[in-house]
DRENKEMI-673619 format. One record per residue (C-alpha): x, y negated, z negated; residue number from 1. Coordinates in nm, 4 decimals, decimal comma, always signed. Each point is the difference from the previous one (the first is absolute). Layout:
<sites>
+----------+----------+----------+-----+
|       xx |       yy |       zz | num |
+----------+----------+----------+-----+
|        X |        Y |        Z | NUM |
...
+----------+----------+----------+-----+
</sites>
This chain:
<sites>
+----------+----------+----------+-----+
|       xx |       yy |       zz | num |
+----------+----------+----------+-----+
|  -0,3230 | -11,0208 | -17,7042 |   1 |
|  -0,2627 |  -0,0017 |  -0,3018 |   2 |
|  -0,2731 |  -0,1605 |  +0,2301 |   3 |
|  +0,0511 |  +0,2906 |  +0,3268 |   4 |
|  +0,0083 |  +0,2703 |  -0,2995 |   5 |
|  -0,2771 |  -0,1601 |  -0,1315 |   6 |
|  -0,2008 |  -0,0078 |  +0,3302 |   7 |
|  +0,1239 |  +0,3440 |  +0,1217 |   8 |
|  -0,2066 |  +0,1289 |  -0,3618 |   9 |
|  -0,2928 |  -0,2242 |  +0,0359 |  10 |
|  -0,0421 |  +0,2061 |  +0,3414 |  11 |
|  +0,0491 |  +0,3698 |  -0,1073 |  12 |
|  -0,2485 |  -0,1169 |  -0,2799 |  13 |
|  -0,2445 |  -0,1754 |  +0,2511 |  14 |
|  +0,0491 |  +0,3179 |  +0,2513 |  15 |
|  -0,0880 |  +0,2890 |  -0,3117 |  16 |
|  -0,3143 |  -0,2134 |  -0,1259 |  17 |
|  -0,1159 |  -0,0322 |  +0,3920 |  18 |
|  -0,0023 |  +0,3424 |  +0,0761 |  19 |
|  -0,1608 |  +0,0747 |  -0,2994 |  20 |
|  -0,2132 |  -0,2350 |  +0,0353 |  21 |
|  -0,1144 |  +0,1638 |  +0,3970 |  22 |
|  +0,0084 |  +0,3728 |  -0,1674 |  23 |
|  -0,1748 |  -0,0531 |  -0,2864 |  24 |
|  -0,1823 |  -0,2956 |  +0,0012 |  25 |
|  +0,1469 |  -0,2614 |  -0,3074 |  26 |
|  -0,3240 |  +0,0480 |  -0,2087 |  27 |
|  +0,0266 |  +0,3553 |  +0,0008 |  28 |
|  +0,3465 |  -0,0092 |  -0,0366 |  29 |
|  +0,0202 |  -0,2450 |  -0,2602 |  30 |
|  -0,3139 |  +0,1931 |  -0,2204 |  31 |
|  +0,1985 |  +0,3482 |  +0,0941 |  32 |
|  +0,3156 |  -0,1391 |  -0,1498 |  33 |
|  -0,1773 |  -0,1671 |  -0,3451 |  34 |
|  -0,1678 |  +0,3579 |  -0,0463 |  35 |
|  +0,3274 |  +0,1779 |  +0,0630 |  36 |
|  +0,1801 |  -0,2678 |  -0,2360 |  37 |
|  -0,2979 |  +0,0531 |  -0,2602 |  38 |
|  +0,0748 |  +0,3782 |  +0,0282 |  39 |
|  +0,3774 |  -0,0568 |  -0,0692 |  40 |
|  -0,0326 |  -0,1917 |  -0,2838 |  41 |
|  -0,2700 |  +0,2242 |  -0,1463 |  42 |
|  +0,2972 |  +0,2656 |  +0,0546 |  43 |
|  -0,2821 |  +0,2542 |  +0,0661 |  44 |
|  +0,0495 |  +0,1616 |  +0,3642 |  45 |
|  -0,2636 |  +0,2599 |  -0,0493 |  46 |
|  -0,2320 |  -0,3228 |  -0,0521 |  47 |
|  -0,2422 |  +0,0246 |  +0,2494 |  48 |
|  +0,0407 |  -0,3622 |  +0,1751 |  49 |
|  -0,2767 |  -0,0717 |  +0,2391 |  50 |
|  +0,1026 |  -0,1492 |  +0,3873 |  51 |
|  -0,2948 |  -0,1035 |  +0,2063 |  52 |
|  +0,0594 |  +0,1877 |  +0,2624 |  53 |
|  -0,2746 |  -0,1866 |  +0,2803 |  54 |
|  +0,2434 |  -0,3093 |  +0,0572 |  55 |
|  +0,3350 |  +0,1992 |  +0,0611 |  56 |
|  +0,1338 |  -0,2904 |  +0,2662 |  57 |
|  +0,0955 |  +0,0245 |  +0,3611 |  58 |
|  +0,2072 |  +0,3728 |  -0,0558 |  59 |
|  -0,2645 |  +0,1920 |  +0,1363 |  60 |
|  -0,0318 |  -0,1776 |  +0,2858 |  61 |
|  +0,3769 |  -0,0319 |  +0,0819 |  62 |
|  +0,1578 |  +0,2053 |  +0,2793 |  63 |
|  +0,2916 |  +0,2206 |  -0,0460 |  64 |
|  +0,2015 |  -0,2236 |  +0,1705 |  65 |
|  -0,1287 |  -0,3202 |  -0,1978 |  66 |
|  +0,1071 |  +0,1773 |  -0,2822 |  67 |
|  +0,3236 |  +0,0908 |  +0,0848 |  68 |
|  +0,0504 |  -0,3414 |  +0,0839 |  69 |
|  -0,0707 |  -0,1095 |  -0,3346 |  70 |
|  +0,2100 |  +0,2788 |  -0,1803 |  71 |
|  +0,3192 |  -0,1499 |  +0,2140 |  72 |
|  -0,0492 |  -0,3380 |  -0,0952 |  73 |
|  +0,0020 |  +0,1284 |  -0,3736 |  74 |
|  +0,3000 |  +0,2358 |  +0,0741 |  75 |
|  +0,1883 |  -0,2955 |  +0,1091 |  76 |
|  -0,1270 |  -0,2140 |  -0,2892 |  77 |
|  +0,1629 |  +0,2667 |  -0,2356 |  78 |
|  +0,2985 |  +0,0163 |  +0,1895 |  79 |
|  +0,0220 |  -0,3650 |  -0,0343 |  80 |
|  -0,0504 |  -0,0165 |  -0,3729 |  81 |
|  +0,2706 |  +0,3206 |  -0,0487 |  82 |
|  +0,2479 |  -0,1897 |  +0,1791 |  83 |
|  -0,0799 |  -0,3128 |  -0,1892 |  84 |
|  +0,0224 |  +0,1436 |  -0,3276 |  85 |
|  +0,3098 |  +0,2143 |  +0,0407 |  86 |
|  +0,1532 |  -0,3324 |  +0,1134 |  87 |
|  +0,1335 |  -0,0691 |  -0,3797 |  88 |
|  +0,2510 |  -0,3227 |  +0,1260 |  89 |
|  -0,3867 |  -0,1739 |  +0,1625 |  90 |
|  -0,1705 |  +0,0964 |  -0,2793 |  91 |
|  +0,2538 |  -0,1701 |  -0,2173 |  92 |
|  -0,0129 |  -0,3038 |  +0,2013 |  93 |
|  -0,3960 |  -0,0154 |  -0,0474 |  94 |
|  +0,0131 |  +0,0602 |  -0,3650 |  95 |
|  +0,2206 |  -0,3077 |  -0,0190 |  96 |
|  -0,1572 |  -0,2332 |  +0,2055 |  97 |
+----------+----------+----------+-----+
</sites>
């Protein structure tokens, strides 16, 4: 049971980091995050926090379609992640093991 839970999160992970990875590219991502991170922690949001804007990933060039797509694999990620964390008796089992 551990080991299928196990997997079944390793892939929602693996799927989130993918498509961000074709949206957004992972440098850009990655740099957009530590600036956004940076900004948190400063716990200034009127801080003006600078996103190069020239390398912006594959979104542009996406179709409507393509994106939608994308936006139901995530849907079904969350939907996969609510139902795993409202299971309490699985979650129990996990926090055991």
């Amino acid at each position: 049971l551990f080991a299928a839970l196990l997997i079944k999160c390793v892939v929602q992970l693996e799927l989130i980091q993918t498509i961000d990875n074709i949206v957004f590219f992972p440098a850009t991502s990655k740099k957009e995050d530590a600036e956004n991170f940076a900004a948190a922690q400063r716990d200034a949001l009127d801080a003006d926090v600078h996103v190069d804007t020239q390398d912006q990933g594959m979104y542009r060039y996406l179709t409507s379609e393509q994106l939608f797509k994308l936006l139901d694999c995530l849907l079904e990620s969350h939907r996969f992640a609510k139902a795993f964390n409202s299971n309490n008796e699985q979650r129990t089992t996990l926090w055991k093991a």
